[in-house]
N, C-alpha and C positions, 0 to 999 in steps of 0.2 A: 528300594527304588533309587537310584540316581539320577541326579539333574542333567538336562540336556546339556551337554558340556559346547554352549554360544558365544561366553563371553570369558573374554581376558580378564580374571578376578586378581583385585589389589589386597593382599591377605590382611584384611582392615573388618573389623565390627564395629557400627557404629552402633551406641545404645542412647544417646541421647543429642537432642539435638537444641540449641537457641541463638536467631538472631543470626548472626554467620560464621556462626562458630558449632564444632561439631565433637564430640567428645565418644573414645572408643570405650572397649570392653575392660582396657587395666588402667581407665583414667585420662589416655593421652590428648591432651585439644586438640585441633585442628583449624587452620582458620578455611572456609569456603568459598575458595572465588569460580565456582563453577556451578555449583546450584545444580546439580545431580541434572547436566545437561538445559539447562536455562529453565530447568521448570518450579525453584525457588523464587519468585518473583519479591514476596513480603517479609522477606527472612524466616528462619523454622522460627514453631512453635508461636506462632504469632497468637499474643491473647484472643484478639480478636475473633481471629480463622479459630479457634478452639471452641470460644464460647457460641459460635454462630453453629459449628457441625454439633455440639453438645444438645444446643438447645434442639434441634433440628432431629436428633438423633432421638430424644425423650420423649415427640412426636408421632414422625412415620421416619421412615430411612428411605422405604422404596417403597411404591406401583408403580403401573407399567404408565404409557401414552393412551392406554383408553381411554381415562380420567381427566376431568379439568387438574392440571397444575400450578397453580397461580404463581409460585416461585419463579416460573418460567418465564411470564410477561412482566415480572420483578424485575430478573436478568435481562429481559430484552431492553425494559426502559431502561436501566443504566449502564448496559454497555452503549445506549444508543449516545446518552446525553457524554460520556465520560471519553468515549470514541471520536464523537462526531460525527455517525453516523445514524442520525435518529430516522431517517428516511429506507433504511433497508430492514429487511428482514431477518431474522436468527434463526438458524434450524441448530437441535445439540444435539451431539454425538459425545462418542468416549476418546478417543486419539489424534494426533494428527494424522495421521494415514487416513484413517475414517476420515475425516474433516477433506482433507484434498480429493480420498476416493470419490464423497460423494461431490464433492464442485465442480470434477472432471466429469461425471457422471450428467449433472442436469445441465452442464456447457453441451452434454452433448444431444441432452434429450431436447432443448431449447431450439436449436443450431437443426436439426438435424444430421450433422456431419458426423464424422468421425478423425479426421486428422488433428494430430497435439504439435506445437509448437512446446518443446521445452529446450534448457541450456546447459554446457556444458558445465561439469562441475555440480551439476543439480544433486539435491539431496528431497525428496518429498514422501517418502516414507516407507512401507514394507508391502503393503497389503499390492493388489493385483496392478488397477491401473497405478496407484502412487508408484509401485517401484521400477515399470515399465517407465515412465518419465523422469527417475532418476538416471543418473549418468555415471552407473557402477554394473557392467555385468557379471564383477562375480554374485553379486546378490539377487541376481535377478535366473529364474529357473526358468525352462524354458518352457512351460505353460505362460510366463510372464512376458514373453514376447511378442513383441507385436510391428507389423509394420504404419500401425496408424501413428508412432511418434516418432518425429522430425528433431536430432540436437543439432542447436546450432550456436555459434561463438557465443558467449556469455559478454555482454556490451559490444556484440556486432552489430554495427547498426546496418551497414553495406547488407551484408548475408539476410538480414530479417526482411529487410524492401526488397531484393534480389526472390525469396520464399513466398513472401506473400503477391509481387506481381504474377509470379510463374502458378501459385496453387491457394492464393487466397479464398475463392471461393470455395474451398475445401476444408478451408481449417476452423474445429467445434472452437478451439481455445491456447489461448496461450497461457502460460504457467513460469513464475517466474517469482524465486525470494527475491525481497530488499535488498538484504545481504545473505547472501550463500555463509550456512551455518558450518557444514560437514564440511564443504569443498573451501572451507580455508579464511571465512572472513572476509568477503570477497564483496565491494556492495556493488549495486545496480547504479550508473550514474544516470542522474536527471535527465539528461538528453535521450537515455533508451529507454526509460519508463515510459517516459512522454510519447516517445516513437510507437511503442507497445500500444500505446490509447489511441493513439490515430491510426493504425493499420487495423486496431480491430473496432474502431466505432467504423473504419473506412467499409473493411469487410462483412460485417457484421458478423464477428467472432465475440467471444467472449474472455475478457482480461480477469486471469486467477491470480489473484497477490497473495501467495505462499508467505501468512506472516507468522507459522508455526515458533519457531525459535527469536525469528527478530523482529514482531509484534507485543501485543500489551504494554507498551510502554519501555522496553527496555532501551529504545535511541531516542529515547526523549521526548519524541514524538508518539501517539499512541501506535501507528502503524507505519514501518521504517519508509514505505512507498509515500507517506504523504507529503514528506520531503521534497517528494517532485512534483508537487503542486499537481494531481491526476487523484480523479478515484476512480478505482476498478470494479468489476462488476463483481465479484465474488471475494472475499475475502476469508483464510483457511488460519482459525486460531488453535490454538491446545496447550502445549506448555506450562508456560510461565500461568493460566488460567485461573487454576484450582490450585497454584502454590503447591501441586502434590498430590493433591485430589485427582484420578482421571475425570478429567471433563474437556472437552473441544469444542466447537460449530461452525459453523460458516455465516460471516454477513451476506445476503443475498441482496443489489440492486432489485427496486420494487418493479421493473419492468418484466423478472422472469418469473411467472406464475407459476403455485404449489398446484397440483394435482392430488388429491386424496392414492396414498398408495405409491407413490413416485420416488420417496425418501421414504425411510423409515431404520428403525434403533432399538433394542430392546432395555437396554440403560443409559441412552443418552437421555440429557435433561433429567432426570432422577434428582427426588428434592432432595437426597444429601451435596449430590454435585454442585447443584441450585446452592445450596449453603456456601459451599464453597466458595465460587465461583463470585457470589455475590460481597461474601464476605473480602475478598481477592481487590474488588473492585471499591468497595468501601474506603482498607487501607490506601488505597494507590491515591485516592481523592484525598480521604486526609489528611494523609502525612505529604501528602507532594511527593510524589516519589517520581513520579517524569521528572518535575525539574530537578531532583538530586540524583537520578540517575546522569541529565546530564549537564551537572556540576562535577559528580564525582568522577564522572567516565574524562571531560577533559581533562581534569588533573590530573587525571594518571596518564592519558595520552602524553600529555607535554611532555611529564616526568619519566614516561619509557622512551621516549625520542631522545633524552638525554642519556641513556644509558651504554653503556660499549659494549657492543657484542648483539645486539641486538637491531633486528631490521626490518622496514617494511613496517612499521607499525601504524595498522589503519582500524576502522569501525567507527561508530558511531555509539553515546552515550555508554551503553554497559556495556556491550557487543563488540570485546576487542580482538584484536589479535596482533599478535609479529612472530616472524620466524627466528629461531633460534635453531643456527646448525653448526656444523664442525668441529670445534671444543666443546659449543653448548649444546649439542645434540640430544644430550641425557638430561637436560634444564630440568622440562616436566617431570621425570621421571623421580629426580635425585629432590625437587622440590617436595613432594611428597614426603619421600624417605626418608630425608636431614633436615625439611623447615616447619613438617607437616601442613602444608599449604598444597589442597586440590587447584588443580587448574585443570585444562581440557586440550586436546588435540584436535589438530587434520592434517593428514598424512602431505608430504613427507613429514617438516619437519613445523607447523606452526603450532605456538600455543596459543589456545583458547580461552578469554575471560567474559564470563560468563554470571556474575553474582548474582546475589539479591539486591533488588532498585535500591533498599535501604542500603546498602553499603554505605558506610560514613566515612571520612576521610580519614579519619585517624588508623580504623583496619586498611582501608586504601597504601599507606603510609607504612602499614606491621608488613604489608603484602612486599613493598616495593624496599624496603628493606630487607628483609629476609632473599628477596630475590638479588639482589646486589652483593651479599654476604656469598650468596651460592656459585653467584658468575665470577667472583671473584677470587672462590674456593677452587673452583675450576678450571679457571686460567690460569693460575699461578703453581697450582698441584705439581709437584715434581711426577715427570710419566715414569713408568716402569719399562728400563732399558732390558732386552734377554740378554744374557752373557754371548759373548762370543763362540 
């Protein structure tokens, strides 16, 4: 049988992993500044996250949501107290997809509507509604189509009050990341989040903070939206969660009420995930890893703003990005190849950093070296002239 052939494979095995380092099949390191798509939060192999699934594991591993799970209102108390969010609810699921499917789902069973506000550049996952509200159709088939969602500028603020005068009474929700992960690095500024919370406390819509990739802590802040002093009604985690483990949920405002039958999961919340998850939440608290994500993340901001050849370089805490084209077009690519350092992309041409909150500055430093050796291999390279 052969594997569905979906994905561009880098001819890489990795067989072990620790900390932010990643070692292949004939020995070679690696160092990881991209965390297998931001969902490395605690660094691999974390003792911790080990001994927590081990124990958990010698246990039960699974039943279903028939059962009391106490693990559950384990997770709920400390992502409430570690969030800031001890006032809402937690419902868990397996992915982000799942996570946003179902927040667009009870925005609309709440609402009664069916109209979505989402934005351009969006990224929000695979599944039905999530990929109808992202802002890519070749990935979108066309059972996935729909006319209940609206894209509109990504920091337009004109075009959003323009939308919501003309058909606010229409609209279940608005959906919208911090920082746009896939479409480039791209954040939300203050003044449109803001705008976002008053158009739909105005309408009685409901505000989705998509904080799948730039949530749990990775901008320093637990959730990248808090930044703009706003909370939203629904908030969509998974990622960086389980360090690895699939696990996701959603925070739910206590003002939208559960219905017996209205959500539901066949492995979301699962006490390994619970393990997980919790154990996720443990490190983050005591090693500080918000604040060293953003200690770490501004040092290396500074330090790529200083570099030649490189631009645009924005994010928050660990959530970086700048683009690199023309000579460095091949940066990510050749980094891999000549420094062995993952990094991440969005098309066209920007890189992606992405690590674990533990990042320390000394790899921060092996990172931003190695990347200077490269740019500088690159520029100076003699080209290959064809003969006449």
């Amino acid at each position: 049988m052969k594997l569905f052939d979906v994905y561009p494979i880098n001819n890489i095995t990795i067989t072990r992993a620790k900390g932010s380092y990643l070692w292949d099949d004939s020995g070679q390191q690696y160092l990881d500044m991209y965390g297998g798509h931001a969902v490395i939060s605690i660094g691999h192999s974390h003792p911790h996250f080990i001994s927590r699934i081990t124990h958990q594991l010698n246990q039960v591993a699974f039943y279903s949501n028939s059962i009391r799970i106490p693990l559950q209102q384990e997770l709920a108390d400390k992502l409430g107290r570690v969030s800031g969010k001890e006032d809402y609810q937690l419902f868990l699921c397996n992915s982000g997809a799942e996570a946003n499917e179902n927040a667009l789902k009870l925005a609309s069973f709440h609402t009664g509507r069916k109209k979505i506000i989402a934005f351009s550049k969006s990224f929000h996952g695979r599944t039905s509604l999530a990929v109808a509200v992202t802002d890519n159709p070749a990935i979108q088939a066309p059972v996935n189509q729909t006319d209940n969602v609206v894209f509109l500028p990504f920091n337009g603020e004109t075009e959003l009050d323009k939308y919501f005068s003309e058909h606010g009474n229409e609209v279940a929700s608005v959906i919208i990341e911090g920082i746009q992960g896939v479409g480039g690095i791209n954040p939300a500024t203050n003044t449109f989040l803001q705008k976002i919370r008053a158009l739909c406390t105005e309408y009685k819509a409901i505000f989705i903070a998509d904080s799948v990739q730039c949530g749990y802590g990775r901008t320093g802040l637990f959730f990248s939206h808090d930044y703009a002093g706003i909370q939203a009604d629904i908030y969509s985690m998974a990622k960086g969660m389980g360090n690895g483990f699939p696990v996701a949920g959603i925070l739910i405002a206590s003002f939208l009420k559960p219905k017996h039958g209205m959500l539901g999961t066949t492995f979301g919340g699962n006490h390994l995930a619970c393990a997980a998850a919790l154990a996720v939440l443990e490190v983050i608290e005591e090693e500080k890893l918000m604040q060293n994500a953003l200690k770490t993340g501004e040092f290396l901001m500074k330090r790529l703003d200083k570099i030649s050849g490189l631009q645009n370089v924005r994010g928050k805490g660990l959530m970086i990005g700048f683009d690199a084209d023309g000579e460095l077009k091949d940066l990510r690519k050749n980094l891999l190849t000549n420094k062995q350092v993952f990094t991440g992309e969005a098309k066209p041409n920007t890189v992606r950093l992405l690590p674990s909150l533990a990042l320390r500055i000394k790899e921060a430093e092996e990172f931003l070296e190695a990347m200077e050796e490269e740019i500088q291999f690159m520029i100076s390279s003699p080209k290959l002239v064809n003969p006449a």
